[in-house]
Phi, psi and omega in degrees: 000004198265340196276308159298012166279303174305330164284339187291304169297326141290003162283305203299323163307297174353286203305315200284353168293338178242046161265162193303142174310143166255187192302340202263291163334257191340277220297333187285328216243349187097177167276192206277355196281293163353287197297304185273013151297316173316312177268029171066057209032035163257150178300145187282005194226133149218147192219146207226188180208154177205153204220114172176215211228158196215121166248109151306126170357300220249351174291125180250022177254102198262159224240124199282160206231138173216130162197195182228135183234151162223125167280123154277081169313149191229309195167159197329318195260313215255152165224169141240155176219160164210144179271122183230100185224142182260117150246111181256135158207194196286003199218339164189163154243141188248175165216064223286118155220123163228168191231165172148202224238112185247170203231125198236093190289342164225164164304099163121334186249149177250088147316138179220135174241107185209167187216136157178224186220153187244106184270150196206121178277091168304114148254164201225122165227169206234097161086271195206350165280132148236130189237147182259120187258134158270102159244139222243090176243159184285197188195125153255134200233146194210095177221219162171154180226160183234112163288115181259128157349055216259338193201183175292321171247018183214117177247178186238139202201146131282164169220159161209098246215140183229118173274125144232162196228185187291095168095004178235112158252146172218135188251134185242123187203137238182171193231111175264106162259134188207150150244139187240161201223000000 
């Protein structure tokens, strides 16, 4: 896992490109009223949570999947987002981190196109050893997902996502909640 501590830390300046407008943004740009008309009234910040099952192609153990998402709205269409997710099962835990794009052609749907990386805790045995392996592969991620409204600034979805990574696909699939800010 040490090794997805290190993508994660090197992940992180990315992330701080999408913290929240500060008050000086608002006062140059107009107000926040301003802003979600513009971005069709969605809030410019979402930060989510997500709960569901990650299978490999080739697999019939499917795995259980927990993570975190924070959105940057941009405009009526466009977000950036990044992903931070644990996946655990009986044969390994992983640790999914990524960035990219989400594209939103109707209210409420999500398109997503992201990259990153997955460190994934092996164990491998050998003989009468069981030795534990970290490997670090890239990843592409490609889904969409849907918000039903739940409250004014918060909704509820499936999501469904397909990673692939080198010699691997693996489909994510789930319950998402977000709030917006």
């Amino acid at each position: 896992m040490q090794a997805a501590r290190s993508i994660a830390t090197a992940l992180l300046p990315a992330l701080l490109l999408l913290l929240p407008c500060t008050p000086a943004d608002a006062q140059e740009h107009g107000s926040t009223e301003e802003h979600a008309t513009e971005r069709g009234g969605l809030h410019p910040n979402h930060f989510g949570g997500f709960l569901g099952f990650s299978a490999h192609g080739d697999a019939d153990n499917p795995a259980l999947t927990m993570g975190l998402e924070y959105a940057r709205v941009f405009s009526r269409h466009w977000a950036a987002v990044a992903y931070v997710e644990l996946v655990s099962s009986q044969l390994e835990r992983d640790v999914i981190v990524a960035l990219g794009g989400i594209y939103y052609p109707l209210p409420g749907l999500g398109l997503v196109l992201a990259v990153g990386a997955e460190g994934a805790e092996k164990d491998t045995v050998e003989g009468e050893h069981v030795e534990t392996e970290t490997e670090i592969e890239f990843l592409v991620r490609v889904g969409a997902g849907y918000g039903f409204p739940i409250a004014e600034n918060a909704a509820i979805g499936p999501v469904f996502l397909v990673d692939r990574a080198p010699g691997r696909t693996t489909f994510v699939f789930g319950l998402a909640i977000l709030a917006g800010f």
